[in-house]
mmJSON file of the N, C-alpha and C atoms, coordinates in Angstrom:
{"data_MODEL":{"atom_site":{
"group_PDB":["ATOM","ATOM","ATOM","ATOM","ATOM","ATOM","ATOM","ATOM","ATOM","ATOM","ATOM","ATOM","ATOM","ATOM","ATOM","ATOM","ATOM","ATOM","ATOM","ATOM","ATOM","ATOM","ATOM","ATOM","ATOM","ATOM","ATOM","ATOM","ATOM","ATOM","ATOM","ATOM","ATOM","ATOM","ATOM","ATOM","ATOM","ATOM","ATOM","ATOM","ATOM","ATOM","ATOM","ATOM","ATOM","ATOM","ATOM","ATOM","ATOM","ATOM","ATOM","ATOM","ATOM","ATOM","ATOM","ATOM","ATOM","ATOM","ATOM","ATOM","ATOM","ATOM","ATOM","ATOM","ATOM","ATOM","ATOM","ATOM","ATOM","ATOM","ATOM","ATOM","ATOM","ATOM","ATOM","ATOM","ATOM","ATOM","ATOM","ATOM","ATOM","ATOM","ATOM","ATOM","ATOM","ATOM","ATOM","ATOM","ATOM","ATOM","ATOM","ATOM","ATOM","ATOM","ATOM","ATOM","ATOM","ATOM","ATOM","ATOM","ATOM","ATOM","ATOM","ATOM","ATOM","ATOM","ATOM","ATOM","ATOM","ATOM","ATOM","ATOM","ATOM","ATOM","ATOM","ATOM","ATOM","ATOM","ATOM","ATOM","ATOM","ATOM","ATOM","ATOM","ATOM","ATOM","ATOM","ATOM","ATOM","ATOM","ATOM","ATOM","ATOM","ATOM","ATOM","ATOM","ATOM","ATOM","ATOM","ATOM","ATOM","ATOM","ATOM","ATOM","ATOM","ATOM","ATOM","ATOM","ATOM","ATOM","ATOM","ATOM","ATOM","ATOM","ATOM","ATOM","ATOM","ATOM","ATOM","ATOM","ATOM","ATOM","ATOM","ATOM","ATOM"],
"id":[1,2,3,4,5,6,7,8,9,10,11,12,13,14,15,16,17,18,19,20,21,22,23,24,25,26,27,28,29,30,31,32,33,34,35,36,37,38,39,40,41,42,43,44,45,46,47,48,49,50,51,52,53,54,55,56,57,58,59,60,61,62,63,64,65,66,67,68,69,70,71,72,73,74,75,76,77,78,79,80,81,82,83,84,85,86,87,88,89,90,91,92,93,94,95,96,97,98,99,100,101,102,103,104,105,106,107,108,109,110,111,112,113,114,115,116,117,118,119,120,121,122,123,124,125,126,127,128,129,130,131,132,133,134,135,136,137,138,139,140,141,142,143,144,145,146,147,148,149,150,151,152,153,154,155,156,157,158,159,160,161,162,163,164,165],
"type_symbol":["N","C","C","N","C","C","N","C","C","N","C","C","N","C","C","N","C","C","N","C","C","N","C","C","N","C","C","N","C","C","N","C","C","N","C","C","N","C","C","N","C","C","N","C","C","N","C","C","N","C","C","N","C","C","N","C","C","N","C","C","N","C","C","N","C","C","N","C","C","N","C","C","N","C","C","N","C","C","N","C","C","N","C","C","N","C","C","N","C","C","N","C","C","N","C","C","N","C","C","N","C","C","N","C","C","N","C","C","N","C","C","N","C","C","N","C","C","N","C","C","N","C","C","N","C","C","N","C","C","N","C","C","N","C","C","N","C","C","N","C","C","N","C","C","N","C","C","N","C","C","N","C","C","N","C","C","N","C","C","N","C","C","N","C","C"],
"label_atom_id":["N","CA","C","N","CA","C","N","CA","C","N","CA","C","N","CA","C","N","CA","C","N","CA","C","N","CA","C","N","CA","C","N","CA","C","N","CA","C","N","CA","C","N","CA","C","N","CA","C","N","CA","C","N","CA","C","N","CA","C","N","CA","C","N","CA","C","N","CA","C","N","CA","C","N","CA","C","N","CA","C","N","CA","C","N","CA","C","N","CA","C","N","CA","C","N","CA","C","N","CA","C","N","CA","C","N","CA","C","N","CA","C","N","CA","C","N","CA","C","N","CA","C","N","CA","C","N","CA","C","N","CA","C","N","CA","C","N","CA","C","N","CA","C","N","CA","C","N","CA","C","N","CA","C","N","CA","C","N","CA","C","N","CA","C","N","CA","C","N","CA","C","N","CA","C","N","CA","C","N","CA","C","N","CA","C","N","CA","C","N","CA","C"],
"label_alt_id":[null,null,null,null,null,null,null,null,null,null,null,null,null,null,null,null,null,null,null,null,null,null,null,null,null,null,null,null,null,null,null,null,null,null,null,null,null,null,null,null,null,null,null,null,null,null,null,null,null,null,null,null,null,null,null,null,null,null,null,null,null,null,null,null,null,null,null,null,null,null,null,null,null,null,null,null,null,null,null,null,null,null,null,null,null,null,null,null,null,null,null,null,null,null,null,null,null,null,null,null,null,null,null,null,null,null,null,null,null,null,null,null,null,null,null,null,null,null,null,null,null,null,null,null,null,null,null,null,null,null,null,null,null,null,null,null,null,null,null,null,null,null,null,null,null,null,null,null,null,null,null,null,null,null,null,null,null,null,null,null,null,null,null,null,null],
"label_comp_id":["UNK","UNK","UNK","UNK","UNK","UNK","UNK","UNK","UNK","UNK","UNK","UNK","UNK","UNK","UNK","UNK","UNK","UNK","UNK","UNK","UNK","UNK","UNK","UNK","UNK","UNK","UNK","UNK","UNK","UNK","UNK","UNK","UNK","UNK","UNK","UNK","UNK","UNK","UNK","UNK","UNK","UNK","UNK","UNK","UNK","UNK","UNK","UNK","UNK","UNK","UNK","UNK","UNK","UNK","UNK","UNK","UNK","UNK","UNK","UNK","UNK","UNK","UNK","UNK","UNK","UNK","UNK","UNK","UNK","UNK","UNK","UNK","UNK","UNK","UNK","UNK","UNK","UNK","UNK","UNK","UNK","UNK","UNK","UNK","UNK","UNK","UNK","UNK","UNK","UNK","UNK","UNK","UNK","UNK","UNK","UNK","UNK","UNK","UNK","UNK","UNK","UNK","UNK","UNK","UNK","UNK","UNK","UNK","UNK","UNK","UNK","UNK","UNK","UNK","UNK","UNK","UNK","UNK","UNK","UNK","UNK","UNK","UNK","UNK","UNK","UNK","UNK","UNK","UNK","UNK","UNK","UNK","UNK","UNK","UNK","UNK","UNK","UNK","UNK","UNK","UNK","UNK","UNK","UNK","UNK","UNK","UNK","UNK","UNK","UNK","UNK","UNK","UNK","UNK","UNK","UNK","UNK","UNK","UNK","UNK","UNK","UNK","UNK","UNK","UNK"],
"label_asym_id":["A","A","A","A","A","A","A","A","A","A","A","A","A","A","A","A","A","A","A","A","A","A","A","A","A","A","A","A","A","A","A","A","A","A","A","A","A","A","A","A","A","A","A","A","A","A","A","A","A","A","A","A","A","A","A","A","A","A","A","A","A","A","A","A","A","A","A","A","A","A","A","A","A","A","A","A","A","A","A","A","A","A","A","A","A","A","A","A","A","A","A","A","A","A","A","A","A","A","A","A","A","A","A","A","A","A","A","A","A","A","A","A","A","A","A","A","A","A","A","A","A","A","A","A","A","A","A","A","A","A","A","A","A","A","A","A","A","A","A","A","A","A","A","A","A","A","A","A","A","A","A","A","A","A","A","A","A","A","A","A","A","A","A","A","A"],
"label_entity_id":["1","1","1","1","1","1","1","1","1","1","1","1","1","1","1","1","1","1","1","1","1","1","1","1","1","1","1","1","1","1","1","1","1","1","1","1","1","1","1","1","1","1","1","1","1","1","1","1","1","1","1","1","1","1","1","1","1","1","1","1","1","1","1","1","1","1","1","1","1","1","1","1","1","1","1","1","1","1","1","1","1","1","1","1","1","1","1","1","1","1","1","1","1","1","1","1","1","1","1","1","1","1","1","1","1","1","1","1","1","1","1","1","1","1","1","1","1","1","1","1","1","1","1","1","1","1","1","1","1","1","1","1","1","1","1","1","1","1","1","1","1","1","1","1","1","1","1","1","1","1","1","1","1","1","1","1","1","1","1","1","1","1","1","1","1"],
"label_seq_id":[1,1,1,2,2,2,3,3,3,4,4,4,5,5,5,6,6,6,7,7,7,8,8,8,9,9,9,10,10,10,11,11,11,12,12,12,13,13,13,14,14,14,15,15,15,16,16,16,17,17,17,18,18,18,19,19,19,20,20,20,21,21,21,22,22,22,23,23,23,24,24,24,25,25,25,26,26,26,27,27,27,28,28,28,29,29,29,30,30,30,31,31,31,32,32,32,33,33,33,34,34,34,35,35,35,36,36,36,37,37,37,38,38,38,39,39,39,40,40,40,41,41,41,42,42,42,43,43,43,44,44,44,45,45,45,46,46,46,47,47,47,48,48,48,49,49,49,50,50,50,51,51,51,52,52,52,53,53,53,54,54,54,55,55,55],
"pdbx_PDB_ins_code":[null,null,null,null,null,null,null,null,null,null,null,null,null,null,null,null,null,null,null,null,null,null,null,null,null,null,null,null,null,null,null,null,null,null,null,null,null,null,null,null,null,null,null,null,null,null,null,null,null,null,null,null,null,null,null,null,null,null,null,null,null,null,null,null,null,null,null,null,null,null,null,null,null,null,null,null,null,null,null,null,null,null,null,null,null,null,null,null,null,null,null,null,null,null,null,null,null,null,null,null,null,null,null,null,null,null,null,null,null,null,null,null,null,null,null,null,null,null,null,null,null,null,null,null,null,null,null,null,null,null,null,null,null,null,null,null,null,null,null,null,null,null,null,null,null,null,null,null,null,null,null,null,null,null,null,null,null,null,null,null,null,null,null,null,null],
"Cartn_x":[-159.537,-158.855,-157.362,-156.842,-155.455,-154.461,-152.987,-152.266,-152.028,-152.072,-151.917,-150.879,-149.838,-148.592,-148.774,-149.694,-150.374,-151.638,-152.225,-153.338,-152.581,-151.554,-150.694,-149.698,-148.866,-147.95,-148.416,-149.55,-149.618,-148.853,-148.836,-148.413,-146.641,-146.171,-145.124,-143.585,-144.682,-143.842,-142.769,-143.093,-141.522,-141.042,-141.115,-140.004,-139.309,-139.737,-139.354,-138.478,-139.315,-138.56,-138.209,-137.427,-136.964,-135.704,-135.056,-133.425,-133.658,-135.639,-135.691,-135.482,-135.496,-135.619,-135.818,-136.029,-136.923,-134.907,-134.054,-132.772,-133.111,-133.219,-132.976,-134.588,-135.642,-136.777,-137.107,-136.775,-136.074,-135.041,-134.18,-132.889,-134.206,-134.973,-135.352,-136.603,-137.422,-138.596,-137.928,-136.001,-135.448,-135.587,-135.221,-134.973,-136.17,-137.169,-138.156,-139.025,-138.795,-139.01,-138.39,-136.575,-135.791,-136.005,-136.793,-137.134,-138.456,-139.06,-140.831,-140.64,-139.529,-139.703,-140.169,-140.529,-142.214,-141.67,-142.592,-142.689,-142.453,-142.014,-142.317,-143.561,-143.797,-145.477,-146.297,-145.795,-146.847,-146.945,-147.859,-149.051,-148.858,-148.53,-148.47,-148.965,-149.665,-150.323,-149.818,-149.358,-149.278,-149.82,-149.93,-151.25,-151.307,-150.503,-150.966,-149.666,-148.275,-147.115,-147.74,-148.269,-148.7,-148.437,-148.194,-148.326,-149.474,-150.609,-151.759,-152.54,-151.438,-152.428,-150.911,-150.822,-150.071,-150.93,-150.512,-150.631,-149.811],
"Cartn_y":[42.261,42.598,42.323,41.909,41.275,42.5,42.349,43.663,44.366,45.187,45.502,44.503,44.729,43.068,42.203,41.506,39.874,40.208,41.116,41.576,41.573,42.431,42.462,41.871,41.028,39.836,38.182,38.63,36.854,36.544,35.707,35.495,35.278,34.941,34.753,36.145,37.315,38.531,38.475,38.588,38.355,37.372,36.179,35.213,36.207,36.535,36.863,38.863,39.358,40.249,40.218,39.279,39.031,39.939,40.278,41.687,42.94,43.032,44.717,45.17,46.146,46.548,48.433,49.059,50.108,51.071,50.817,51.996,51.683,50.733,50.244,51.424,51.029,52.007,53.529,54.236,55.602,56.126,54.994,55.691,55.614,54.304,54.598,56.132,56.031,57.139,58.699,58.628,60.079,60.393,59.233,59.342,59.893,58.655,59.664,60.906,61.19,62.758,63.858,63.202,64.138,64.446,63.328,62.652,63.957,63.528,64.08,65.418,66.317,67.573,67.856,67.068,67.463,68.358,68.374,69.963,69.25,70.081,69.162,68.897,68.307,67.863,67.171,67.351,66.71,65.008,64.652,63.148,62.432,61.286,60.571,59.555,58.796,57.474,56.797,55.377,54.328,52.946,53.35,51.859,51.233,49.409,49.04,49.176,49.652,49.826,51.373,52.331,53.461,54.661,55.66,56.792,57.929,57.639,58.287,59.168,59.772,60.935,61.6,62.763,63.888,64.888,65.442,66.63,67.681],
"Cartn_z":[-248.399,-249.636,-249.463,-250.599,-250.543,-250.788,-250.284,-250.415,-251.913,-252.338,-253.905,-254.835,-253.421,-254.299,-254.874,-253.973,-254.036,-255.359,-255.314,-256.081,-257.696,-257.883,-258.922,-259.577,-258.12,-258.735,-257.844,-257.457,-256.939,-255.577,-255.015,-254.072,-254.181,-255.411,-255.58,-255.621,-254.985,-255.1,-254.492,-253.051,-251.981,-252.201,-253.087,-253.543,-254.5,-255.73,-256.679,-256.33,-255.684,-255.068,-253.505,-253.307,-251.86,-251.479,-252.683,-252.783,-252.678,-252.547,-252.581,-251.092,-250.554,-249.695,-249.805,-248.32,-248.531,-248.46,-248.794,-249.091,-250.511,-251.196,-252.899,-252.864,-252.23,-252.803,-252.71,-251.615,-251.365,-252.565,-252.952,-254.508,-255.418,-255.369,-256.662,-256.571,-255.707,-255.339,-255.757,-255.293,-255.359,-256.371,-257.408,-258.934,-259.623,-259.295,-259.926,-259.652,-258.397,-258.482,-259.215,-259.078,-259.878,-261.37,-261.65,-263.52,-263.858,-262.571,-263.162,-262.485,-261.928,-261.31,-260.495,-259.823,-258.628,-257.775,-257.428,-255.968,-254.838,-253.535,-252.85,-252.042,-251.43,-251.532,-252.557,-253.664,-254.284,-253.967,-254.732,-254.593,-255.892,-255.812,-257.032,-256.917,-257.92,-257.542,-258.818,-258.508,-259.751,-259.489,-260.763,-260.401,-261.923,-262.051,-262.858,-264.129,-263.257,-264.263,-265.018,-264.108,-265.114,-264.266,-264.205,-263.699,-263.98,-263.186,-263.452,-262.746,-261.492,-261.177,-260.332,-260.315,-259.78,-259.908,-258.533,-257.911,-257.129],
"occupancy":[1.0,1.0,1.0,1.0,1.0,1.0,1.0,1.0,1.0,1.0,1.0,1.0,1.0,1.0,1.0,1.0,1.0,1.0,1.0,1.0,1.0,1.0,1.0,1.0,1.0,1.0,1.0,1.0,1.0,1.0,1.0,1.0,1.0,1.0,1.0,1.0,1.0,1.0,1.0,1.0,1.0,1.0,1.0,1.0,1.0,1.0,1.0,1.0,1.0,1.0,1.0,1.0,1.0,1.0,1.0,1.0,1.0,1.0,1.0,1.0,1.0,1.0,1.0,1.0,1.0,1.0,1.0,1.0,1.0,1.0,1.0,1.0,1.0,1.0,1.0,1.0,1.0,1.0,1.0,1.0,1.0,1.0,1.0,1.0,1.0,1.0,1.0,1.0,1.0,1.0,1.0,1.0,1.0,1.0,1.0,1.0,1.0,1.0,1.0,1.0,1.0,1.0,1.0,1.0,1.0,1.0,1.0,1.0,1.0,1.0,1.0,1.0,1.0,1.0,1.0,1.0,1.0,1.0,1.0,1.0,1.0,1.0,1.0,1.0,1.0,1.0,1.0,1.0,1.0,1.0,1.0,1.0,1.0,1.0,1.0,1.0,1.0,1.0,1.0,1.0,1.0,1.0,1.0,1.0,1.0,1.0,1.0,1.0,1.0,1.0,1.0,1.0,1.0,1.0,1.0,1.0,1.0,1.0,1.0,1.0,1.0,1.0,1.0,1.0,1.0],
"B_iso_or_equiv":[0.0,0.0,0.0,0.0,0.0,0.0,0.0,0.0,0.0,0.0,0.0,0.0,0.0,0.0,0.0,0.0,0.0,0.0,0.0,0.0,0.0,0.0,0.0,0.0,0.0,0.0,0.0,0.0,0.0,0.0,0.0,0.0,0.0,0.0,0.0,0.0,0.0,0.0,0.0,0.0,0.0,0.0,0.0,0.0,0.0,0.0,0.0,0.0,0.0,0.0,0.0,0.0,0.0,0.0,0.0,0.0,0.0,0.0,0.0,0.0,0.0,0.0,0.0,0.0,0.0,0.0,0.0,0.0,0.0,0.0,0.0,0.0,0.0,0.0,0.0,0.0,0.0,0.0,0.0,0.0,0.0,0.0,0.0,0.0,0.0,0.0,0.0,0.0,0.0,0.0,0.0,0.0,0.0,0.0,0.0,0.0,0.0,0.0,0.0,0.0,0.0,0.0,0.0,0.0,0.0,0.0,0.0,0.0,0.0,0.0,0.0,0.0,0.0,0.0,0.0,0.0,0.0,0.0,0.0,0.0,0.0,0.0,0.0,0.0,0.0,0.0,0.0,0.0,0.0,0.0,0.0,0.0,0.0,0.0,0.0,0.0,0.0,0.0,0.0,0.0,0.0,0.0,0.0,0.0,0.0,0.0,0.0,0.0,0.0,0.0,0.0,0.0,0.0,0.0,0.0,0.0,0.0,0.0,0.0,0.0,0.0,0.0,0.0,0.0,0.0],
"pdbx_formal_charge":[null,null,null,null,null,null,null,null,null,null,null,null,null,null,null,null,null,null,null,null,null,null,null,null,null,null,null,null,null,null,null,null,null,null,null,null,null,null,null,null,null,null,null,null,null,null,null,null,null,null,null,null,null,null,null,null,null,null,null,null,null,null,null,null,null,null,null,null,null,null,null,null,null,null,null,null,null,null,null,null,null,null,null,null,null,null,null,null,null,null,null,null,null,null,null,null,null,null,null,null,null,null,null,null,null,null,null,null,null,null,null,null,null,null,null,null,null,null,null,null,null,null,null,null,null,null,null,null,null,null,null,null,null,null,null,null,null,null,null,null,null,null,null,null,null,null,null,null,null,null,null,null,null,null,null,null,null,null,null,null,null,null,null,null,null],
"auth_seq_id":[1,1,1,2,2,2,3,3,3,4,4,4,5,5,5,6,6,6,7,7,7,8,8,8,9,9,9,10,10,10,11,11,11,12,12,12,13,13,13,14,14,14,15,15,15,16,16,16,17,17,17,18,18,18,19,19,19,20,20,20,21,21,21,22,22,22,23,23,23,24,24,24,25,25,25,26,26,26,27,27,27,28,28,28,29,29,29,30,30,30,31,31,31,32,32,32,33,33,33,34,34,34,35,35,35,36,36,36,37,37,37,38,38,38,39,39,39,40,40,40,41,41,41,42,42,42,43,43,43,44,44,44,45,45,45,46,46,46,47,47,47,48,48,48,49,49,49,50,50,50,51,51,51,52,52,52,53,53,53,54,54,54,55,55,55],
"auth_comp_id":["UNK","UNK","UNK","UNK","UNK","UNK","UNK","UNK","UNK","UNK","UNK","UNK","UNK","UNK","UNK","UNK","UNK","UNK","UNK","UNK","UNK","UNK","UNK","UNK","UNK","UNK","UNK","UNK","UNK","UNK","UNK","UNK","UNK","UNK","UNK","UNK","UNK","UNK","UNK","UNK","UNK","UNK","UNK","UNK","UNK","UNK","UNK","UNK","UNK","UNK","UNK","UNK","UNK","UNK","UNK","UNK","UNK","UNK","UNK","UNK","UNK","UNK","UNK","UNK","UNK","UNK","UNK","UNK","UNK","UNK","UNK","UNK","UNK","UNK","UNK","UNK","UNK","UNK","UNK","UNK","UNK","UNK","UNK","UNK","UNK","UNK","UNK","UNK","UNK","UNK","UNK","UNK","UNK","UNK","UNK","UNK","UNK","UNK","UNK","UNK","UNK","UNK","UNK","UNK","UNK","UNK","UNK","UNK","UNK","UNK","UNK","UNK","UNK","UNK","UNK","UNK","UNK","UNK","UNK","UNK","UNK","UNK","UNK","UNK","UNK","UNK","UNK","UNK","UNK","UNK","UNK","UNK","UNK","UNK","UNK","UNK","UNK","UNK","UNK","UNK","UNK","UNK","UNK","UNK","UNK","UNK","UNK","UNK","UNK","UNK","UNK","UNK","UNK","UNK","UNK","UNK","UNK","UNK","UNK","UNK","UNK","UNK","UNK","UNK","UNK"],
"auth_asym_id":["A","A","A","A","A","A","A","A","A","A","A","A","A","A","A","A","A","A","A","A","A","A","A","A","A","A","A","A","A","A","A","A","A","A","A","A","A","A","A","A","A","A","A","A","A","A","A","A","A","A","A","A","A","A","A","A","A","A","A","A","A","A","A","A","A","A","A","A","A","A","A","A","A","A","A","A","A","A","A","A","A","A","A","A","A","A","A","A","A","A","A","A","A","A","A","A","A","A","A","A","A","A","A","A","A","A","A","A","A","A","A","A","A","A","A","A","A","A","A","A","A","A","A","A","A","A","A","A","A","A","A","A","A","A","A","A","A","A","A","A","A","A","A","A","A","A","A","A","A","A","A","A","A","A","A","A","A","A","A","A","A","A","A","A","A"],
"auth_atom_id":["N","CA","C","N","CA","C","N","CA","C","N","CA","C","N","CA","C","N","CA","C","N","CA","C","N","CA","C","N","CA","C","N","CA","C","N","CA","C","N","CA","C","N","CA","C","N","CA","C","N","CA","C","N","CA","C","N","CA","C","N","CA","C","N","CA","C","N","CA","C","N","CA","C","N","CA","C","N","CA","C","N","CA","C","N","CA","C","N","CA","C","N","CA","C","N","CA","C","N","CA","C","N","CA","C","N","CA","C","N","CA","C","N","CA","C","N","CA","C","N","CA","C","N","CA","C","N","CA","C","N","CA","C","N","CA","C","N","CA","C","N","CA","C","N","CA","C","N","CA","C","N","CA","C","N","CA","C","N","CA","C","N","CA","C","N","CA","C","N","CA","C","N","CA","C","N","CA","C","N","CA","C","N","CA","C","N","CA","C","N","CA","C"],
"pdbx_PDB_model_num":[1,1,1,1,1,1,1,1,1,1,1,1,1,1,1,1,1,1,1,1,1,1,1,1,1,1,1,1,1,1,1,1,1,1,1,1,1,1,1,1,1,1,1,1,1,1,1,1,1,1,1,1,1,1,1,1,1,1,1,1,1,1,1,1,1,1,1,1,1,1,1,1,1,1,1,1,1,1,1,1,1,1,1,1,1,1,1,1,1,1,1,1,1,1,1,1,1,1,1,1,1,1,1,1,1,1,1,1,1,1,1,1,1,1,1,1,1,1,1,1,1,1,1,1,1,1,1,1,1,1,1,1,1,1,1,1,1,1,1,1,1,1,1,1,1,1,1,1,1,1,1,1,1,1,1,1,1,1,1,1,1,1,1,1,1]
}}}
C-alpha cells in the first residue's frame, strides 16, 4: 500500500510540497488544537480534507 500522500496527491506531492517541513507542521497542528479546544490527549483523524473523528 502506497503512503496516504502518494494515495491522495500522486506522486507529485514532495515536488509540489517540497517548503513544508515538520516546524511549519507542529505551528500548524498547535493552531488547530487551539481552534478545536482539545484536551490534551485527545485523537484526531483526517482523512480526505475532512475532520472526522475526535476523541
Amino acid at each position: 500500500m502506497k503512503p496516504w500522500y502518494e494515495q491522495s496527491f500522486g506522486s507529485d506531492y514532495m515536488l509540489v510540497y517540497k517548503h513544508r517541513d515538520w516546524e511549519n507542521a507542529n505551528k500548524e497542528a498547535s493552531k488547530m488544537i487551539a481552534w478545536l479546544e482539545l484536551a490534551e490527549g485527545s485523537h484526531v483523524r483526517y482523512r480526505n480534507g475532512f475532520i472526522d473523528y475526535i476523541a
